[in-house]
Every structure is written in C-alpha cells, then in structure tokens.
N, CA and C atoms of all chains as a GROMACS GRO file, in nm:
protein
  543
    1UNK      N    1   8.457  11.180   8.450
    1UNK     CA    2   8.535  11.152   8.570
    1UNK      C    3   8.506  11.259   8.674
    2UNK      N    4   8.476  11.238   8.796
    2UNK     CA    5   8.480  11.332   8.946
    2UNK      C    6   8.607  11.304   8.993
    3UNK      N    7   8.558  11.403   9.060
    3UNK     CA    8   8.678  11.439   9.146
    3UNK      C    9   8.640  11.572   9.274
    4UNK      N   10   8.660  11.490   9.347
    4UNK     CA   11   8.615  11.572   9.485
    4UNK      C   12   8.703  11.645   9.578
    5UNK      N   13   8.697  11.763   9.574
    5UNK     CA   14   8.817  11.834   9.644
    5UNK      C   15   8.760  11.882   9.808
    6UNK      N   16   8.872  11.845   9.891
    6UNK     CA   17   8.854  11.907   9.953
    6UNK      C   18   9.004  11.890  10.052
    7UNK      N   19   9.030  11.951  10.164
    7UNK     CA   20   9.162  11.928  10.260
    7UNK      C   21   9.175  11.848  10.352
    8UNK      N   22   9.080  11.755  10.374
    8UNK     CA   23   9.093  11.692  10.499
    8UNK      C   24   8.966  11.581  10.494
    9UNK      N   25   8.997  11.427  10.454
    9UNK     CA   26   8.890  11.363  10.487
    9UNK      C   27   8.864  11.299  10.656
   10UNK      N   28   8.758  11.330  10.708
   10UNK     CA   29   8.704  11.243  10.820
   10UNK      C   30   8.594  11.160  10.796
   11UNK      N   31   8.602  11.073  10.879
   11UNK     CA   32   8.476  10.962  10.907
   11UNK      C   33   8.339  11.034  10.926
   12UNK      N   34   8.230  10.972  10.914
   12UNK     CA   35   8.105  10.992  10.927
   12UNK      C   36   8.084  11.049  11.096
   13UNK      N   37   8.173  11.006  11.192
   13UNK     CA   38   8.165  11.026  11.294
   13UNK      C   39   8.273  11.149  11.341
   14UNK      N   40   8.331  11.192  11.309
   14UNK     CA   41   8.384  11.276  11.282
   14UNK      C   42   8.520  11.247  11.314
   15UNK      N   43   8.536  11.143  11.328
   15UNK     CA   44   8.695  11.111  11.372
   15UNK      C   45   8.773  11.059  11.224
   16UNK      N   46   8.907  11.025  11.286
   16UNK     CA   47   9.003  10.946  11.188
   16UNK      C   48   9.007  11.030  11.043
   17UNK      N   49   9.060  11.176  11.070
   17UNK     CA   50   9.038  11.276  11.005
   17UNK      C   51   9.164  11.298  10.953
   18UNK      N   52   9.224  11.291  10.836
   18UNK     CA   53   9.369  11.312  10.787
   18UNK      C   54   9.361  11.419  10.636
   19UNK      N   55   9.480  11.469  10.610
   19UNK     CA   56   9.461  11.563  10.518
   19UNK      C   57   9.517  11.480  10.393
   20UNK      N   58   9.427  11.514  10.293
   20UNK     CA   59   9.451  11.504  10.146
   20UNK      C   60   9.600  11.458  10.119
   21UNK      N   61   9.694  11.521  10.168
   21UNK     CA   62   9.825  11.566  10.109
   21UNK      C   63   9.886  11.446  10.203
   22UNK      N   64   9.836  11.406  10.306
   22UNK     CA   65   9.923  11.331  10.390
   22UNK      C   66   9.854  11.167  10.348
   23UNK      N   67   9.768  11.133  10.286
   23UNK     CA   68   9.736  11.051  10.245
   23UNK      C   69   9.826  11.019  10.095
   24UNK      N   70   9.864  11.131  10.014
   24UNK     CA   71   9.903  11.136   9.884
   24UNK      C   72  10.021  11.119   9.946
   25UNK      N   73  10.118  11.136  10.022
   25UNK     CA   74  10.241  11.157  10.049
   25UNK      C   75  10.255  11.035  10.112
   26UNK      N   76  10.204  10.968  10.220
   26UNK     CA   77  10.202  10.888  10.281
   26UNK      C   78  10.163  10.707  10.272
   27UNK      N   79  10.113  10.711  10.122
   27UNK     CA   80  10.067  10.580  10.096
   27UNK      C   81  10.181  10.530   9.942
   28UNK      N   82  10.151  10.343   9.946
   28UNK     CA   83  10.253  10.302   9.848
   28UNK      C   84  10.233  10.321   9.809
   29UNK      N   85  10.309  10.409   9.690
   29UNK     CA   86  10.304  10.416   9.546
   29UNK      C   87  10.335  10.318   9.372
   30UNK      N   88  10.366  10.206   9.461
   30UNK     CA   89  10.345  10.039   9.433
   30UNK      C   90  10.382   9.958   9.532
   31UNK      N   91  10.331   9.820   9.504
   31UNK     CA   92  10.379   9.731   9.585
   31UNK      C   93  10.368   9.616   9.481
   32UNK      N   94  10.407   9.491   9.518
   32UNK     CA   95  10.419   9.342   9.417
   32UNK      C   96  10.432   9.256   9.528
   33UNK      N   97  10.392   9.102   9.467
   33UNK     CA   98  10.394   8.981   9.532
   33UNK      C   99  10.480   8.925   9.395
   34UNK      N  100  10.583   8.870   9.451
   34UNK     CA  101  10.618   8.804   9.328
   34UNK      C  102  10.661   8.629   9.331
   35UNK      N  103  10.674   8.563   9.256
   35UNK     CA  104  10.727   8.408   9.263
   35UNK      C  105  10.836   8.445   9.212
   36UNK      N  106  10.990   8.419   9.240
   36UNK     CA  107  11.098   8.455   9.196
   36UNK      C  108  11.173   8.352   9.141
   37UNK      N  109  11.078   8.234   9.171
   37UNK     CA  110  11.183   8.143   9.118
   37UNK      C  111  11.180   8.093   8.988
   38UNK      N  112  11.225   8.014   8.916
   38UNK     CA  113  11.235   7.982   8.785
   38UNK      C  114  11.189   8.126   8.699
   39UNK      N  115  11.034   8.121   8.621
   39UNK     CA  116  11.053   8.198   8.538
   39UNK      C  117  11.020   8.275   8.639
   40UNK      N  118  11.048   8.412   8.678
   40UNK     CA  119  10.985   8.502   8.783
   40UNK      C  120  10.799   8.525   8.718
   41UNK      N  121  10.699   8.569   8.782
   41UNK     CA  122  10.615   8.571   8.817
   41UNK      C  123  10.520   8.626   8.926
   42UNK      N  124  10.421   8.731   8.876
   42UNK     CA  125  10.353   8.806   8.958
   42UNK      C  126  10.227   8.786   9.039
   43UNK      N  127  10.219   8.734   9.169
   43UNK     CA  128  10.112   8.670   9.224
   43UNK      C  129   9.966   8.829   9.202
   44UNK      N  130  10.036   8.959   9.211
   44UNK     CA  131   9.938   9.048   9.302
   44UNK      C  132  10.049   9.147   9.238
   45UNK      N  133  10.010   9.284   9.226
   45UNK     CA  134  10.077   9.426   9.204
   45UNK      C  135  10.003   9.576   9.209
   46UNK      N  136  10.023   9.648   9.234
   46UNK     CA  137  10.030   9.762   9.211
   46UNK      C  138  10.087   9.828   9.132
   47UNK      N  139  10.060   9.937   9.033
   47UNK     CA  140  10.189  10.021   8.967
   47UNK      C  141  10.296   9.974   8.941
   48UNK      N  142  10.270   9.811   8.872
   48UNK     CA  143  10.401   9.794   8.806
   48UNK      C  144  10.366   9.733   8.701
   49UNK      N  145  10.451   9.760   8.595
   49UNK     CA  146  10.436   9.799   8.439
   49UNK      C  147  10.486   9.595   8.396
   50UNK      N  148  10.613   9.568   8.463
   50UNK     CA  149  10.633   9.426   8.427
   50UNK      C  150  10.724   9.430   8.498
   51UNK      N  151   7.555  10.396  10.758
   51UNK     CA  152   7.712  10.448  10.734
   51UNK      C  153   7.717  10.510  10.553
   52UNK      N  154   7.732  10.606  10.515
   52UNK     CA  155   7.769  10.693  10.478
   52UNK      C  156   7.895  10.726  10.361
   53UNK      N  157   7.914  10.716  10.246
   53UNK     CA  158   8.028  10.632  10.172
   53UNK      C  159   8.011  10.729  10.058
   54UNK      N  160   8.112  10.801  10.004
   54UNK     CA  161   8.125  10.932   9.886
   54UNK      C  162   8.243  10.824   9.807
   55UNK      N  163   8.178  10.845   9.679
   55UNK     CA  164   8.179  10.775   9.562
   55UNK      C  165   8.253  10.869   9.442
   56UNK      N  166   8.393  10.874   9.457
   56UNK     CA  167   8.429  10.976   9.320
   56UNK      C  168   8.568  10.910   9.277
   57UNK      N  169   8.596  10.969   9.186
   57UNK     CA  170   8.732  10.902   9.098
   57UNK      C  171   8.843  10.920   9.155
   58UNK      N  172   8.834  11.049   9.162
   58UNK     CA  173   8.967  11.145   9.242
   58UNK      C  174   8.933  11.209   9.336
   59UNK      N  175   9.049  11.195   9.423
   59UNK     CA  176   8.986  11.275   9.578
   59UNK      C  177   9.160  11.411   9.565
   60UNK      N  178   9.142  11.522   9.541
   60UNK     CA  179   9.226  11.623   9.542
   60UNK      C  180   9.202  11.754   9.640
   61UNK      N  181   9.308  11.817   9.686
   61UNK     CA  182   9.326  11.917   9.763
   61UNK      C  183   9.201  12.049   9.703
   62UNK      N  184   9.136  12.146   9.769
   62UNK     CA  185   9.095  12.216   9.789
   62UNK      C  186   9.156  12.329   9.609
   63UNK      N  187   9.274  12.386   9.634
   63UNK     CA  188   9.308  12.419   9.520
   63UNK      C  189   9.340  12.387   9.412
   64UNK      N  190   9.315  12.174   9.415
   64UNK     CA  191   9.309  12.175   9.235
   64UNK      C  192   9.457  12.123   9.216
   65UNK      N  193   9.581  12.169   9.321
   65UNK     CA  194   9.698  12.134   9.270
   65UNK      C  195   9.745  11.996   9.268
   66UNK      N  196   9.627  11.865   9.364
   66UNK     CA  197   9.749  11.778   9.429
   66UNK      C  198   9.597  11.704   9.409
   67UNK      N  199   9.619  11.543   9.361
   67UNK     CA  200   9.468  11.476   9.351
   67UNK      C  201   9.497  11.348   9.354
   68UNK      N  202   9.505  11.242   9.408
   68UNK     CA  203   9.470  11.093   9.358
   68UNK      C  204   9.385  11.009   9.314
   69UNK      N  205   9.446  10.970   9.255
   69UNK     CA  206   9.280  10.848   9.215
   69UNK      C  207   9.228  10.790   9.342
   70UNK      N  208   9.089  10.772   9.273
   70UNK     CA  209   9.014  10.654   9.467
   70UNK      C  210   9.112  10.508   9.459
   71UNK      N  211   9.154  10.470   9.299
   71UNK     CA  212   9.207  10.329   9.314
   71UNK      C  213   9.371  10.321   9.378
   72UNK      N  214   9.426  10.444   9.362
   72UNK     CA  215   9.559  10.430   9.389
   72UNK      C  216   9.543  10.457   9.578
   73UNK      N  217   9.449  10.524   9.620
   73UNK     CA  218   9.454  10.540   9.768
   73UNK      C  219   9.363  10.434   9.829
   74UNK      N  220   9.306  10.347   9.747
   74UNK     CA  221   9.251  10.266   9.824
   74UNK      C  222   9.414  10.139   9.800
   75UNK      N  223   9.423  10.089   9.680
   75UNK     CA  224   9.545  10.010   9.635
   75UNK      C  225   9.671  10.074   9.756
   76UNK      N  226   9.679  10.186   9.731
   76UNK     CA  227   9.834  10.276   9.842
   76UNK      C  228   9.806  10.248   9.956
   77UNK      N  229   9.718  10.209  10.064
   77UNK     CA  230   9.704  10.211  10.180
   77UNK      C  231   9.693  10.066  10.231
   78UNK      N  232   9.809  10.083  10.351
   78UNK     CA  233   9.786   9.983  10.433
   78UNK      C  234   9.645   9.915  10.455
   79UNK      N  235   9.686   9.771  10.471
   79UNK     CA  236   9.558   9.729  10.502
   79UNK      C  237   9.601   9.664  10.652
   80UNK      N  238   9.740   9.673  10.694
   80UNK     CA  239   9.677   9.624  10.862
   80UNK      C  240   9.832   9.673  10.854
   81UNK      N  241   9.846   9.678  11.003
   81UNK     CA  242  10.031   9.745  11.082
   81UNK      C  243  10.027   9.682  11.199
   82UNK      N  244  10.146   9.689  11.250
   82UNK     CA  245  10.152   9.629  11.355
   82UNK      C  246  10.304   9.665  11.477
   83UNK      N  247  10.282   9.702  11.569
   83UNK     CA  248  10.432   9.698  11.638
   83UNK      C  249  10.389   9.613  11.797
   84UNK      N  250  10.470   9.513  11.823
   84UNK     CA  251  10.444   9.442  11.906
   84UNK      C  252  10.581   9.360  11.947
   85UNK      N  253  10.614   9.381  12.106
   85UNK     CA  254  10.687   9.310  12.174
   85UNK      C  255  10.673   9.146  12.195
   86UNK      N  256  10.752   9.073  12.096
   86UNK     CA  257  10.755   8.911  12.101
   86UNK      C  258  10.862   8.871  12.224
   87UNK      N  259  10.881   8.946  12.299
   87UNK     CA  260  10.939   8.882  12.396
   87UNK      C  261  10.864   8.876  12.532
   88UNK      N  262  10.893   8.742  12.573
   88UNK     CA  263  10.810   8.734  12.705
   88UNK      C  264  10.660   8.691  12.637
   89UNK      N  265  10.567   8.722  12.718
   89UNK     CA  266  10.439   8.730  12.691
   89UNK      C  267  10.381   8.818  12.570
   90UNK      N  268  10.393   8.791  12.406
   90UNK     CA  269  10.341   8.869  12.336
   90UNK      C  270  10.210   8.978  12.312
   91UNK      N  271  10.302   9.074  12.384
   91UNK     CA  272  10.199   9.232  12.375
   91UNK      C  273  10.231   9.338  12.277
   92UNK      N  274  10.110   9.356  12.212
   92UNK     CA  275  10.088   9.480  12.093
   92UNK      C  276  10.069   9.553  12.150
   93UNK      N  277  10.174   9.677  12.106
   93UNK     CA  278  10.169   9.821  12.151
   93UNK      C  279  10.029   9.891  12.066
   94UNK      N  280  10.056   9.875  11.952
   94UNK     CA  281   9.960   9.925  11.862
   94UNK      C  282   9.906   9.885  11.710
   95UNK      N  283   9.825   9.861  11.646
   95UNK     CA  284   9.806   9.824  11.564
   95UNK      C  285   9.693   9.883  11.514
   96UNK      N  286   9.677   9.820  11.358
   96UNK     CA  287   9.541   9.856  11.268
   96UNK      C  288   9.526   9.727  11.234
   97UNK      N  289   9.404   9.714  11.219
   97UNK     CA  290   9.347   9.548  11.150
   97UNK      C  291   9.400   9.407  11.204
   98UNK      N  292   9.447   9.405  11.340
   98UNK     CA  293   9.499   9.296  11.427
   98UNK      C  294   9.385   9.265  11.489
   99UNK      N  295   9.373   9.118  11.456
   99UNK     CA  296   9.265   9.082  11.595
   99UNK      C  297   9.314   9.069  11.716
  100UNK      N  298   9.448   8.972  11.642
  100UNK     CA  299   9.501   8.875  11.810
  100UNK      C  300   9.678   8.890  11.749
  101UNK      N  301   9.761   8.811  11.891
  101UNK     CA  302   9.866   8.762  11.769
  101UNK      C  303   9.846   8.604  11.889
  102UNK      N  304   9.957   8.503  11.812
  102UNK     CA  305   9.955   8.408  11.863
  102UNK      C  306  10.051   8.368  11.892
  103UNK      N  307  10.187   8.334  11.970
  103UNK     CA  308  10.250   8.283  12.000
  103UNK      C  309  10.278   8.180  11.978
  104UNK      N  310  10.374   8.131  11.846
  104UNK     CA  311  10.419   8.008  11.813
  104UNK      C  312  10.539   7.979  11.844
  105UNK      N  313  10.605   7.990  11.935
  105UNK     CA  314  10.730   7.969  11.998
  105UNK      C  315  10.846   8.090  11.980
  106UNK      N  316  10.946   8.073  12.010
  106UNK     CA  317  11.102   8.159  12.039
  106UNK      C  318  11.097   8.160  11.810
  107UNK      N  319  11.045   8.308  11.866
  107UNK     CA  320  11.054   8.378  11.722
  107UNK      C  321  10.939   8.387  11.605
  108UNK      N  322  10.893   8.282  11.663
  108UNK     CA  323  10.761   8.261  11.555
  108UNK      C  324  10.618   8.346  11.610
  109UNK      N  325  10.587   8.424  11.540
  109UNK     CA  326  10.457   8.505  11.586
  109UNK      C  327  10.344   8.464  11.479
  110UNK      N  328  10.239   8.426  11.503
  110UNK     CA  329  10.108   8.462  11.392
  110UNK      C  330  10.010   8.593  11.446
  111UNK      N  331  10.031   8.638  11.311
  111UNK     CA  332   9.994   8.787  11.343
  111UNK      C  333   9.838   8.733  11.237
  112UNK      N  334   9.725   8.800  11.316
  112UNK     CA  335   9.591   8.746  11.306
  112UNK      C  336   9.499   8.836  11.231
  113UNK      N  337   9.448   8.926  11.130
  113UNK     CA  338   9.353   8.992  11.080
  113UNK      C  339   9.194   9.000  11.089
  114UNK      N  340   9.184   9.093  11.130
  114UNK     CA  341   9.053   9.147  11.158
  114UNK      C  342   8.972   9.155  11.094
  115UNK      N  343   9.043   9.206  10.959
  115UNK     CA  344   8.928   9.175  10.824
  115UNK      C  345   9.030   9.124  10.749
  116UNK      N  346   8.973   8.979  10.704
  116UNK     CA  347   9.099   8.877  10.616
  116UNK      C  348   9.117   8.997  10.461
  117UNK      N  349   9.234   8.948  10.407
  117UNK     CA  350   9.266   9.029  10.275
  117UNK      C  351   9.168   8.894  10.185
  118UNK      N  352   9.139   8.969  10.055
  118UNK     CA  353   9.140   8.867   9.923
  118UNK      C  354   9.173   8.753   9.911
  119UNK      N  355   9.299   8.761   9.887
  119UNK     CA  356   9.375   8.646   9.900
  119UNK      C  357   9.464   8.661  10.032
  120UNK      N  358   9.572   8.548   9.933
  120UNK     CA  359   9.734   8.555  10.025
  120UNK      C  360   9.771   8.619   9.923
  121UNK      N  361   9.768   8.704   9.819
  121UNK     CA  362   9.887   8.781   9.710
  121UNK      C  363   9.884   8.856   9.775
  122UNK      N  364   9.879   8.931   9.917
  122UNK     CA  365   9.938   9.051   9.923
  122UNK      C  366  10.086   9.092   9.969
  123UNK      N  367  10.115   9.196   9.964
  123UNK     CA  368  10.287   9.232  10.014
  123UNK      C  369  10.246   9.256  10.098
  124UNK      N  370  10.340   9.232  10.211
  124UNK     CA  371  10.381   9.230  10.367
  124UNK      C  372  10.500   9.218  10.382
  125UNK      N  373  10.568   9.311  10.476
  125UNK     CA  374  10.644   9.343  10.514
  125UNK      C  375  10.686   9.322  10.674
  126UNK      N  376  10.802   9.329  10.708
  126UNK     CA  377  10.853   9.319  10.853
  126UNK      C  378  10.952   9.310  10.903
  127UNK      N  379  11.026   9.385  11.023
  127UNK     CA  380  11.074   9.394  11.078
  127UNK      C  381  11.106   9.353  11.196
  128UNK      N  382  11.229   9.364  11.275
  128UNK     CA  383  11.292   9.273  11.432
  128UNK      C  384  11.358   9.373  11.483
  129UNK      N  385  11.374   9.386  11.578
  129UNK     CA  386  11.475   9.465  11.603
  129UNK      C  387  11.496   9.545  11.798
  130UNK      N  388  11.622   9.483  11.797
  130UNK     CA  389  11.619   9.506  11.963
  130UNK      C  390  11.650   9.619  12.025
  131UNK      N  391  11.666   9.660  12.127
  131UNK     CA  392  11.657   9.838  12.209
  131UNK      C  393  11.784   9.858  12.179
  132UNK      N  394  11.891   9.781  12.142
  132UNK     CA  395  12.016   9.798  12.182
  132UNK      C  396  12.067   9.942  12.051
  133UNK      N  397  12.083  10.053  12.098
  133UNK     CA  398  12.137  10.153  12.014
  133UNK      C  399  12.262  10.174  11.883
  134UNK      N  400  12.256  10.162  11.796
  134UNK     CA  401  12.371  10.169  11.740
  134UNK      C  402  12.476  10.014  11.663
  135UNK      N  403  12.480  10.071  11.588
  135UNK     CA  404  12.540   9.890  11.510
  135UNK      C  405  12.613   9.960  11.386
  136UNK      N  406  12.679   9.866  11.307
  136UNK     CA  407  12.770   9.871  11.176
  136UNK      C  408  12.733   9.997  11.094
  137UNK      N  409  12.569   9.960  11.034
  137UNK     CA  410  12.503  10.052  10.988
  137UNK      C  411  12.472  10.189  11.016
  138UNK      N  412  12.489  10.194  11.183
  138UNK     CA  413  12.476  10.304  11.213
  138UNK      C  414  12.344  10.351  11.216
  139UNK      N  415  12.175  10.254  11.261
  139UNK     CA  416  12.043  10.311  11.236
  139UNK      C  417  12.012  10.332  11.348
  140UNK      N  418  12.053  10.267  11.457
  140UNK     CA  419  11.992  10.306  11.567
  140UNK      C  420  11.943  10.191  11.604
  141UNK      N  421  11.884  10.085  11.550
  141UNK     CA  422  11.846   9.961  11.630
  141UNK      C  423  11.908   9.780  11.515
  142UNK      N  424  11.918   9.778  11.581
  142UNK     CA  425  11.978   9.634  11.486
  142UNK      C  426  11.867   9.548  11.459
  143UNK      N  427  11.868   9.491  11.332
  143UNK     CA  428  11.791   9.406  11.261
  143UNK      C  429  11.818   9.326  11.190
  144UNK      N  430  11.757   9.245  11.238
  144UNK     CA  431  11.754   9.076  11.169
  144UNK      C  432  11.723   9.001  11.055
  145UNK      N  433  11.766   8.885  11.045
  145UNK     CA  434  11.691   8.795  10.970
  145UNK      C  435  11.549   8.785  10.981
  146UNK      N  436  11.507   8.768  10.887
  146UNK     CA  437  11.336   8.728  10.939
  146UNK      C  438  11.314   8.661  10.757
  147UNK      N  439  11.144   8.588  10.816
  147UNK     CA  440  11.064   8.540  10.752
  147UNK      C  441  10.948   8.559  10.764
  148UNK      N  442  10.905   8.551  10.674
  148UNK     CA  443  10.751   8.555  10.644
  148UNK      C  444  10.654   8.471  10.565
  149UNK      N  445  10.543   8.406  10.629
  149UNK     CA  446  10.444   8.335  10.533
  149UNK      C  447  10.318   8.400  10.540
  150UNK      N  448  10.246   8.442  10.410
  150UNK     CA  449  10.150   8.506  10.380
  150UNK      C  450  10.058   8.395  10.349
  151UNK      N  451   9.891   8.420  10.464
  151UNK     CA  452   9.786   8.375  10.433
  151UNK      C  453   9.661   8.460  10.430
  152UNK      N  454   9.535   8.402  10.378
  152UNK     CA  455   9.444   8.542  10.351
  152UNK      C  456   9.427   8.586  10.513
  153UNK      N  457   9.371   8.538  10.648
  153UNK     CA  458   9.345   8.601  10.751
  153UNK      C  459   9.494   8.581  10.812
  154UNK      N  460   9.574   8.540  10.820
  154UNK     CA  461   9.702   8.551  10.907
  154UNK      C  462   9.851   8.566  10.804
  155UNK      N  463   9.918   8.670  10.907
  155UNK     CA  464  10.085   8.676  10.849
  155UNK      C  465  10.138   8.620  10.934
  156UNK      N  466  10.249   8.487  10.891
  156UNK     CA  467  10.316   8.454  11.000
  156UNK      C  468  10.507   8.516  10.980
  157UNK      N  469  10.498   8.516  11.116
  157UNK     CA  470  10.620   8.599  11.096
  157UNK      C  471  10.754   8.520  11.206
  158UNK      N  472  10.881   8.529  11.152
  158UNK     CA  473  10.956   8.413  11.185
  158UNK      C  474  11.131   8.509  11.200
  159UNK      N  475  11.159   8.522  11.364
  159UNK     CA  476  11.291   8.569  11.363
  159UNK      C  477  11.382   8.544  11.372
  160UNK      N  478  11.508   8.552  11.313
  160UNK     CA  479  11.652   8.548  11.353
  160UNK      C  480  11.730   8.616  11.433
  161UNK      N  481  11.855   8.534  11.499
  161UNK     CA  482  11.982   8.634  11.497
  161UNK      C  483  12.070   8.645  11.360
  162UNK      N  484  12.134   8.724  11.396
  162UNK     CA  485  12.210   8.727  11.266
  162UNK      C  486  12.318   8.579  11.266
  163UNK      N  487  12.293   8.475  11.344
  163UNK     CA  488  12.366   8.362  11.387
  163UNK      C  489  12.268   8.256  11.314
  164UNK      N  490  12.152   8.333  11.256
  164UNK     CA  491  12.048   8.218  11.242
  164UNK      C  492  11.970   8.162  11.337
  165UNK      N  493  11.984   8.176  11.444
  165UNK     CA  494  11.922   8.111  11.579
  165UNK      C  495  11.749   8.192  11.584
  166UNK      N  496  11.629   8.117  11.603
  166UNK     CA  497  11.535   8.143  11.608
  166UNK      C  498  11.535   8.283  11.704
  167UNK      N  499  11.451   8.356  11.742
  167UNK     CA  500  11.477   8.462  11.875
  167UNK      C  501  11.358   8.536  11.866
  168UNK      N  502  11.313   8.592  11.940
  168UNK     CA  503  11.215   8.712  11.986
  168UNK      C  504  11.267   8.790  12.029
  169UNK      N  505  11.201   8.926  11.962
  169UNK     CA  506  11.253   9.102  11.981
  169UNK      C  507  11.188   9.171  12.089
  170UNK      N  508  11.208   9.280  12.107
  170UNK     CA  509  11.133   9.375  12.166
  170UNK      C  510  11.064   9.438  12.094
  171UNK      N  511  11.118   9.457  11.970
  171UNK     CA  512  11.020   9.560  11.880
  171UNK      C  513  10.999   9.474  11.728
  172UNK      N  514  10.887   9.448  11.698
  172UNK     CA  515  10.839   9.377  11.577
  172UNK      C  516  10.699   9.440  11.486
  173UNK      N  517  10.782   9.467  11.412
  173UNK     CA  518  10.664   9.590  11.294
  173UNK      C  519  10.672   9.515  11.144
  174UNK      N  520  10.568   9.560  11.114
  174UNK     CA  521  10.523   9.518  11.027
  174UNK      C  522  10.358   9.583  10.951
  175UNK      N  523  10.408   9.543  10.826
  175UNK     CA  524  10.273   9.608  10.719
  175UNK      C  525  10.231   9.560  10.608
  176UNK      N  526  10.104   9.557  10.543
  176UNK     CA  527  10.045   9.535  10.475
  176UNK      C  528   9.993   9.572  10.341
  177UNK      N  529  10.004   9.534  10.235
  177UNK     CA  530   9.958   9.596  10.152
  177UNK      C  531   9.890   9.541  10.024
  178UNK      N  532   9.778   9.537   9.993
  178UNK     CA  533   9.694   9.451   9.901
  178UNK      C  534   9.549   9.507   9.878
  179UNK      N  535   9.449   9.393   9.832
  179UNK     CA  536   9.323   9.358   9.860
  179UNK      C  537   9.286   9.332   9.949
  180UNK      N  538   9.165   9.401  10.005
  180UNK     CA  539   9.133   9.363  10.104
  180UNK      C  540   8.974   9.269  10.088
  181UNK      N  541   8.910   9.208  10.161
  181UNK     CA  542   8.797   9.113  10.122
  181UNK      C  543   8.655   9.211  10.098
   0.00000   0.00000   0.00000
C-alpha cells in the first residue's frame, strides 16, 4: 500500500489547491440512497455497514 | 494532464491520511446555490451546466459530467432572506422534493402550506459515482 504525504494538493496548473486536512475534515464520511419502502433497500452507499 | 496514483493521500507528518477511495467516494460531485425566483440565476456552482426552469418551484438542475447512475445522494435546500423563525436558524426552510437522474437533479419547492413556490436561495449537493 502507498501513501503519499504531503500538505496541500493542487492541480497540474497550479490552481484549485486545498490542504490535506481540509479535504479530510471537509468531505462525507458516508452517504446512502435508499428504497424505504416495504423491505427497506440500498440503491448506492458509502460507509455503511447495513 | 497529469494524475498521481496512491492509496492514501496523508499530511506531511504522518499524523492525518485518507484513503484515495474514501476522498474520491467523500467528495461532492456537483453544488449548487441559485436564485429560483424571477429569472433563474446561479450564484455559484461546481458541475452545473445549465438549470432549467420548470415552473413556480420546480427547477432542473443540469450536470456537466452525468454521475453513474441515478443511485446517488443529493441533497437540498429552500430558503428565503427573511431572518429568523421558530427554530431560530436564521433563514426559513421548506418543504421540498427531489428526483434523481444520471445527468439531471430535479428539484421541487414548498411553502410550509404545501403551495408550489420559488426561493431566493436554493442549495444543494451531491454525492456518489461519478461517470
């Protein structure tokens, strides 16, 4: 496994440049689509166990 | 174009790291804040082509790069300038709806009366596969 460290990714162009930590802090940490009706049911998920 | 290929992308000292799948999976794939009243104008967005005007409340909000499917979560919000309500947040918010397709979210407002309506402020986000 890699793993690439560094503080701050930017674009090839040097823009759209955000830090590590604000990406980790800042993004879902799950999400779900679900069918709720009858038996419930998962179209799509993230980080979820059931 | 230029594309770094690793498992985990972590801070400089080692303390703080995510996987590539959870920050590609964690991140929005399109946003949106846009005035449905009057003539529908986007203040700002990511991954919007267009929106479309389907009448008093109904917006189709249009993608730039379609998702996968339609399984993704999407989210959204209504909500008018007027300051202060029950809750106490600062802007009042509505009923709403939503229908998820792979290139378009359509998005559908209330009053709290039920009555169809257009906001001043309408946000909204994304979150899935993207194509």
């Amino acid at each position: 496994m890699s793993t690439l460290r560094t503080n701050t990714l930017t674009d090839a162009a040097g823009g759209n440049s955000m830090p590590v930590a604000d990406i980790n802090q800042g993004r879902a940490k799950a999400w779900y689509n679900l069918n709720g009706t009858g038996t419930i049911t998962a179209r799509d998920t993230f980080n979820k166990r059931n | 174009m230029s594309a770094i290929r690793a498992d985990n992308f972590g801070n400089r000292a080692g303390t703080s790291s995510i996987t590539a799948d959870a920050m590609l999976q964690g991140t929005a794939k399109a946003w949106w804040n846009f005035n449905s009243t009057g003539a529908v104008a986007m203040r700002d967005s990511f991954n919007i082509a267009s929106l479309t005007d389907n009448g008093v409340g109904a917006v189709q909000v249009n993608f730039t790069a379609a998702m996968s499917n339609a399984n993704f979560r999407g989210s959204q919000h209504a909500a008018s300038n007027t300051p202060g309500n029950s809750s106490g947040t600062g802007t009042i918010f509505n009923q709403t709806v939503s229908l998820f397709y792979q290139a378009q979210y359509y998005v559908s407002n209330f009053t709290g009366a039920g009555l169809t309506s257009d906001y001043p402020n309408v946000v909204g986000d994304v979150l899935g596969d993207p194509a």
